[in-house]
C-alpha positions as CSV (number, residue, x, y, z in Angstrom):
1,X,9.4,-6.2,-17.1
2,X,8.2,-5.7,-20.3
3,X,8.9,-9.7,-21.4
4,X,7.8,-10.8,-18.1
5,X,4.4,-8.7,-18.1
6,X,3.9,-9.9,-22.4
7,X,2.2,-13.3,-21.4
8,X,0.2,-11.0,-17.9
9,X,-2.4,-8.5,-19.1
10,X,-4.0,-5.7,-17.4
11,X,-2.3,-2.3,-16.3
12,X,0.5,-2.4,-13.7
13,X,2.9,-0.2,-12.8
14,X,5.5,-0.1,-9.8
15,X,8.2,2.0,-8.4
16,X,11.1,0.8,-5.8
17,X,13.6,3.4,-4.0
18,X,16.5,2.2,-2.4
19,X,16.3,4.9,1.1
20,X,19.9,4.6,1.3
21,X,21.2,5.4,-2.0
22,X,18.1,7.4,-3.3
23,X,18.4,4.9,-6.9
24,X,14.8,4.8,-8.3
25,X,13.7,1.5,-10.5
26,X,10.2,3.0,-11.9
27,X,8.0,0.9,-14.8
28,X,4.5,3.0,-15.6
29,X,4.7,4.5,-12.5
30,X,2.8,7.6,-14.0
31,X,-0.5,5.0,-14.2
32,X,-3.1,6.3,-11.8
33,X,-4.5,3.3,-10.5
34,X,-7.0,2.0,-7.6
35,X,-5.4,1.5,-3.9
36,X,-7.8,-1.5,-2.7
37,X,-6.7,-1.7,1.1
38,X,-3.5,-0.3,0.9
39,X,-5.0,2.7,1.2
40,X,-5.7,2.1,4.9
41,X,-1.9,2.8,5.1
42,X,-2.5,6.5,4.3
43,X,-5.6,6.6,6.6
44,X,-3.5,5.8,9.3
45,X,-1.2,7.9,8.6
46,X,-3.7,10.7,8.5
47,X,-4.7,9.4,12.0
48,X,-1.8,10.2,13.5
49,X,-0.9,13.3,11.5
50,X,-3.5,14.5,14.1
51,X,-3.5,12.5,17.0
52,X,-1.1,10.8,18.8
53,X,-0.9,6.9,19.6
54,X,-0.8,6.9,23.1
55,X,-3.8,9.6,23.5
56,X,-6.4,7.9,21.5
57,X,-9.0,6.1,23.0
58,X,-8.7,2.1,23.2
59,X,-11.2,1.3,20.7
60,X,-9.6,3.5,17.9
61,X,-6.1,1.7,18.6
62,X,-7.9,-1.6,17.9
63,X,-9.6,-0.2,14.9
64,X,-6.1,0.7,13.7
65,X,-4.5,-2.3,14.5
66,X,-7.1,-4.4,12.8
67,X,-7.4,-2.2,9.9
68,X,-4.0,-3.1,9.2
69,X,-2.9,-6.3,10.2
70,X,-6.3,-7.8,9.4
71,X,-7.2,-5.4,6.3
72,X,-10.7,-5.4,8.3
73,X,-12.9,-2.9,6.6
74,X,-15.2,-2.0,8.9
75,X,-12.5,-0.8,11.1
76,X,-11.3,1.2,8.2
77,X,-14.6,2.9,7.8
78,X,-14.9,3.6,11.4
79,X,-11.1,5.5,10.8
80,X,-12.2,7.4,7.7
81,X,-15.4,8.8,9.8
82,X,-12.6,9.9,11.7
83,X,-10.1,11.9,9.8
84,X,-12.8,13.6,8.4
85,X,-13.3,11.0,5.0
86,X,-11.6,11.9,1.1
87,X,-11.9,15.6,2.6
88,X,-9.6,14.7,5.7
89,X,-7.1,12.3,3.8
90,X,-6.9,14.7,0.9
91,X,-5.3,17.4,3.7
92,X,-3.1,15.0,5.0
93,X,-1.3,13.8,1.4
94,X,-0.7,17.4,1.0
95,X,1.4,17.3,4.2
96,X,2.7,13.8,2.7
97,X,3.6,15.5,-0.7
98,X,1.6,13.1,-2.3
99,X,0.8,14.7,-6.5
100,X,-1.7,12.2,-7.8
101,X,-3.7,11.1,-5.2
102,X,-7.3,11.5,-5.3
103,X,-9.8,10.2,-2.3
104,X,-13.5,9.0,-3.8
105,X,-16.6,11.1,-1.5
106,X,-19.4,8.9,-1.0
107,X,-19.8,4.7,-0.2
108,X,-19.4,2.2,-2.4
109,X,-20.8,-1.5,-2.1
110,X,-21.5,-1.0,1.7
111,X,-18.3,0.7,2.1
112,X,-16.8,3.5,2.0
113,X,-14.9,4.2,-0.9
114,X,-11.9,4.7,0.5
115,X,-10.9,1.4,-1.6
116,X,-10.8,3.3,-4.5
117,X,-8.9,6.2,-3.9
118,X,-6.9,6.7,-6.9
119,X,-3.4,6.7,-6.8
120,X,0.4,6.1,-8.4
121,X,2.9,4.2,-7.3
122,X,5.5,6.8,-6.7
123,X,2.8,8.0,-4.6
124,X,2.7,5.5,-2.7
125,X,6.7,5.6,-2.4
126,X,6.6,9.5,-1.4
127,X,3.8,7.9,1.7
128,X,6.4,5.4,2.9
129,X,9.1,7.8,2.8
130,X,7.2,10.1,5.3
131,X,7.3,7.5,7.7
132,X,10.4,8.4,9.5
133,X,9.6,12.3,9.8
134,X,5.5,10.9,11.4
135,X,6.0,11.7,14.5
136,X,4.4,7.7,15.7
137,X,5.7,6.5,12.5
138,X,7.3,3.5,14.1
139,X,3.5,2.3,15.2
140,X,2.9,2.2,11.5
141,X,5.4,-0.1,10.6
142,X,5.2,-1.9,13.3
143,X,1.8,-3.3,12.3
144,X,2.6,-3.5,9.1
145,X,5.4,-6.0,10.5
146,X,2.6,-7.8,12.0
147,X,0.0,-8.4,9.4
148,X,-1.3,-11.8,9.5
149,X,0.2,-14.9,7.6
150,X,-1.7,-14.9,4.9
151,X,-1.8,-11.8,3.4
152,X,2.1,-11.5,3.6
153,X,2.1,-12.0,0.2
154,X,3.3,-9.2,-2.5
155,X,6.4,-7.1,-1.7
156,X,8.1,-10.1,0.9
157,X,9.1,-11.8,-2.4
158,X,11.5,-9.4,-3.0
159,X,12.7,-10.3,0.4
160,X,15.9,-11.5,1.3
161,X,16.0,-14.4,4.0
162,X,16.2,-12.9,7.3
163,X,15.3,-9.7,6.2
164,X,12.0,-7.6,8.1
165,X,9.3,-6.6,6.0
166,X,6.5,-4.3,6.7
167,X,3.6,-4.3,4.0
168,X,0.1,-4.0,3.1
169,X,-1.9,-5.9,0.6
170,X,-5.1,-4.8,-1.5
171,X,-7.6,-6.8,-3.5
172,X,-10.7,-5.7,-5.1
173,X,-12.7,-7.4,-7.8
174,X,-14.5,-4.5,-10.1
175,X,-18.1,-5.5,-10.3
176,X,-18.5,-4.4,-13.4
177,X,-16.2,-6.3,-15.1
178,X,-15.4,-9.2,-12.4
179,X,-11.9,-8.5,-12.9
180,X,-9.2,-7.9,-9.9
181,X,-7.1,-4.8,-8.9
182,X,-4.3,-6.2,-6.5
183,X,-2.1,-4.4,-4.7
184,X,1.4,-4.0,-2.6
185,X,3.0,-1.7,-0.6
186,X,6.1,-1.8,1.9
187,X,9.5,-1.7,3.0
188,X,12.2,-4.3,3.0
189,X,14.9,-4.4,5.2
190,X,13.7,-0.6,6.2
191,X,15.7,0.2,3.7
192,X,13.4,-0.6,-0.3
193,X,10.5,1.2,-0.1
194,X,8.5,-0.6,-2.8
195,X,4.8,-0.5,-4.3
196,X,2.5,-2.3,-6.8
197,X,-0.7,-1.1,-8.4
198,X,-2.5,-3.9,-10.8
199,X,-6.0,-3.8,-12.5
200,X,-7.8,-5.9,-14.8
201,X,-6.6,-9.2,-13.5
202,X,-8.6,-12.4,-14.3
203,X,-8.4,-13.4,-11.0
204,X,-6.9,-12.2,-7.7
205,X,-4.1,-15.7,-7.8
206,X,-3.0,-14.3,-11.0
207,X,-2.7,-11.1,-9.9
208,X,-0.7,-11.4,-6.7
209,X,1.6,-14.0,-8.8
210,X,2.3,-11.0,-11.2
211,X,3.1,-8.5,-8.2
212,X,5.0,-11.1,-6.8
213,X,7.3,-11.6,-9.6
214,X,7.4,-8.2,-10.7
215,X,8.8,-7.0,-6.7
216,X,11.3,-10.3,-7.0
217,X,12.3,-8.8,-10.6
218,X,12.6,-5.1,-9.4
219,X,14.5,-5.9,-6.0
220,X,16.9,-7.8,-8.1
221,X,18.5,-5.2,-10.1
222,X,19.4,-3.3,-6.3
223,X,20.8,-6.5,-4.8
224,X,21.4,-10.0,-4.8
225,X,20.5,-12.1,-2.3
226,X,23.5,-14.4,0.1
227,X,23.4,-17.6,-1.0
């Protein structure tokens, strides 16, 4: 990691837990980092800490489902009204057992800043993890399954062929400093629970080309693909 991130600045960090045999891969993984939009993982799952699926109301199940297989933002902000915003996802990653987690109060940029909740990525492992104990956990991967075509980038490159893979992607470029945080969260095969965090990319190609080989570098040391 260290060789492949010399030539690849800005801060990264990511974590990978095989669910089967509980072996942890971890680089920087204590960095606390920005989510982007893979924080509208967590806001779902904060959703349905409290509600169920089948009882909401139409129009939040479409928010949800666009949130997350589109990444659409206004739908997101829509879902953080609510769970009660940072003071509603902050009491659902207790339940989660999430440590360093910290929701943002306020907007940001026309949007809510749930984009820049800060996080780390065994965090974001711990999230995944819960999924199976979420009582409408399966709706969560599900969409995740789904996302559209073209942000299935990130964790599918540690993907063997044939293999499912539920994910979701972030990418935010800091206007202060024009640079990119991208990020990556999912599960392979339902069995790698893997996530990214990046900042300080020069763009957001370079960025998701660094996650990208950092997931296929990671998921190699647990397994080899068939040939």
């Amino acid at each position: 990691m260290k060789r492949y991130l010399a030539k690849r600045p800005g801060r990264t960090s990511i974590t990978v837990e095989d669910l089967h045999s509980k072996r942890v891969f971890r680089f920087e993984s204590t960095q606390i980092l920005p989510t982007a939009s893979v924080a509208k993982v967590d806001i779902l799952m904060a959703l349905l800490l409290k509600e169920r699926w089948a009882e909401l109301p139409r129009s939040v199940r479409r928010d949800a489902t666009i949130m997350i297989r589109y990444s659409d933002n206004k739908a997101a902000d829509r879902l953080w009204e609510r769970i009660g915003r940072e003071g509603g996802l902050t009491s659902a990653n207790r339940t989660f057992k999430l440590k360093r987690t910290t929701a943002v109060p306020g907007t940001c940029v026309d949007l809510y800043c749930w984009g820049i909740t800060r996080t780390t990525t065994d965090d974001q492992v711990r999230l995944l993890r819960y999924l199976p104990k979420l009582k409408d956990g399966a709706v969560v991967r599900r969409l995740m399954r789904q996302v559209v075509q073209e942000q299935k980038w990130g964790v599918s490159a540690g993907a063997c062929a044939g293999e499912r893979v539920a994910l979701k992607n972030g990418w935010l470029k800091h206007v202060a400093n024009d640079l990119w945080a991208i990020t990556s969260v999912g599960l392979i095969a339902d069995r790698y629970a893997v996530a990214v965090l990046t900042e300080d990319n020069a763009t957001s190609e370079a960025g998701i080309a660094k996650v990208e080989g950092l997931v296929k570098r990671a998921l190699a040391g647990f397994r080899s693909c068939p040939e």
